[in-house]
C-alpha positions in Angstrom: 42.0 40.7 -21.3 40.0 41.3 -24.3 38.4 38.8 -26.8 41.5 38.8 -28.8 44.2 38.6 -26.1 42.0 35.4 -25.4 41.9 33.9 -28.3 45.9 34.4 -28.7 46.3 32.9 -24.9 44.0 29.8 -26.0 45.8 29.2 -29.3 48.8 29.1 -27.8 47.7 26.7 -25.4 47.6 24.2 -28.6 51.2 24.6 -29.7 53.7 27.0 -31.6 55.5 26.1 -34.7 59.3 25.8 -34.9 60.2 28.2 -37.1 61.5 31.3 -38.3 58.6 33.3 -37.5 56.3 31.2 -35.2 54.1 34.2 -34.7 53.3 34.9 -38.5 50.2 32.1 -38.7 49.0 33.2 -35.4 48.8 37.1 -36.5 47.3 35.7 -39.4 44.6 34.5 -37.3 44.0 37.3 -35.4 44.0 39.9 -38.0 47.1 41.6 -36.3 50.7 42.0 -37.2 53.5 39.3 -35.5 54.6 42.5 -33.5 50.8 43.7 -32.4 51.0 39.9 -31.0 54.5 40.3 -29.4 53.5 43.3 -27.7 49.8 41.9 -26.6 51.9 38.7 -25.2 54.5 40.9 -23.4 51.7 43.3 -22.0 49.8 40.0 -20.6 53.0 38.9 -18.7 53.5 42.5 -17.3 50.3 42.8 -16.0 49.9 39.2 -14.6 47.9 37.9 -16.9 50.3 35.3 -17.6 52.9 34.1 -15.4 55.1 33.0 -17.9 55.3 32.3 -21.6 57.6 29.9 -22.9 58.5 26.3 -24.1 58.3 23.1 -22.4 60.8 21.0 -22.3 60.7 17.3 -21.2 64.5 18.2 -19.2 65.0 14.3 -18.2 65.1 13.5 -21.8 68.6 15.7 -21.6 69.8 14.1 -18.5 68.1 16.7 -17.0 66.2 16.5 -13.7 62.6 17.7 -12.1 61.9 17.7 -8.6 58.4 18.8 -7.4 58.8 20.0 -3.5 56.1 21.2 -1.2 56.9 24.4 1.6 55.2 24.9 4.6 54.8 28.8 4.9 53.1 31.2 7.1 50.7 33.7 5.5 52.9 36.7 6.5 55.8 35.1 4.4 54.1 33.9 1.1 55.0 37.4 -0.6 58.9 37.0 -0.1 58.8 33.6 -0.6 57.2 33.1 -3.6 59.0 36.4 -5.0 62.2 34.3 -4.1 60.9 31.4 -6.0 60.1 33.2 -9.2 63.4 34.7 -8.8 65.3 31.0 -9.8 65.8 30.4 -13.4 65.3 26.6 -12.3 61.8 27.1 -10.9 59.6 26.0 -13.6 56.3 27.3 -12.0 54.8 27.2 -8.6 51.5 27.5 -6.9 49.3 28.1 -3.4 47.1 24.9 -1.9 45.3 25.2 1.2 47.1 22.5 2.3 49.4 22.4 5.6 52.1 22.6 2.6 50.7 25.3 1.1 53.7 26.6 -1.7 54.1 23.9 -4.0 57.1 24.6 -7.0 59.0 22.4 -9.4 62.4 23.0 -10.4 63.9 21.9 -13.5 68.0 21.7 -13.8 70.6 20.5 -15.7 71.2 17.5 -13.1 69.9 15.9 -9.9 73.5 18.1 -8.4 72.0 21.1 -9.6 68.5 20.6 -8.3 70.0 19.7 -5.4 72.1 22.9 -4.6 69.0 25.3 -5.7 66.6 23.5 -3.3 69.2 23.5 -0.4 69.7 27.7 -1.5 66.0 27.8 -1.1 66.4 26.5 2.6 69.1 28.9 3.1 67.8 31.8 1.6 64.2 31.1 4.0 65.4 29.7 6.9 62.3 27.1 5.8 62.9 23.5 5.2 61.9 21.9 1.4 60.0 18.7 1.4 60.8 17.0 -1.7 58.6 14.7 -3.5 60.8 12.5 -6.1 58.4 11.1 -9.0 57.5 7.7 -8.9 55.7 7.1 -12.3 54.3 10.0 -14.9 51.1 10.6 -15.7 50.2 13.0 -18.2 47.2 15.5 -17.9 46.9 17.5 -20.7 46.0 20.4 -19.0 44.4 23.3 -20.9 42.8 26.5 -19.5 40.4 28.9 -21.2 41.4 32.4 -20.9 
């Protein structure tokens, strides 16, 4: 990443306008054109850089449902697990802990019924049972990262 792929990945961080062209005030900013930043945002995701790049969307306020679950997986498996993982539309992000549950995901669905069916698929699909941790009460963090 250079110093302006950085600055684009930590303004972004802050927010993007709903509108026609939410990537006009950011090119502004960066002295590029919308597509220069299009194409810096796609290369980032290609390479890694970023693992996704998307909205966020608070899915219970649709009826929708979240469900963070917890894996336990050996170290020989993490690669076709996790590859499996990113592989759901439903799985909002997911992560390693050195923990004795050490893949951690959330998925996001239309309904508790479809988070339901794409966590038992998951079990399926690995042969590894899901350990589901329903939310109690939400805190917000506010996380922010500097690229």
């Amino acid at each position: 990443m250079d110093d302006i792929d950085r600055m684009l990945v930590d303004a972004l961080q802050e927010g993007m306008p709903v509108r026609a062209r939410p990537f006009m005030g950011l090119a502004k900013q960066a002295g590029l054109t919308e597509e220069a930043v299009v194409a810096r945002l796609q290369r980032l995701l290609q390479v890694g850089s970023l693992s996704r790049f998307g909205p966020l969307f608070n899915v219970e306020a649709f009826g929708g449902s979240y469900v963070l679950a917890a894996m336990q997986i050996p170290d020989s498996e993490l690669e076709p697990v996790v590859g499996l993982l990113n592989a759901y539309p439903e799985v909002a992000h997911n992560y390693l802990r050195e923990h004795r549950f050490n893949v951690w995901f959330v998925v996001a669905a239309s309904g508790p019924e479809q988070a339901e069916a794409v966590l038992r698929d998951i079990e399926q699909r690995t042969g590894r049972p899901v350990c589901r941790l329903p939310k109690v009460r939400e805190h917000f963090i506010g996380a922010r990262f500097a690229a």
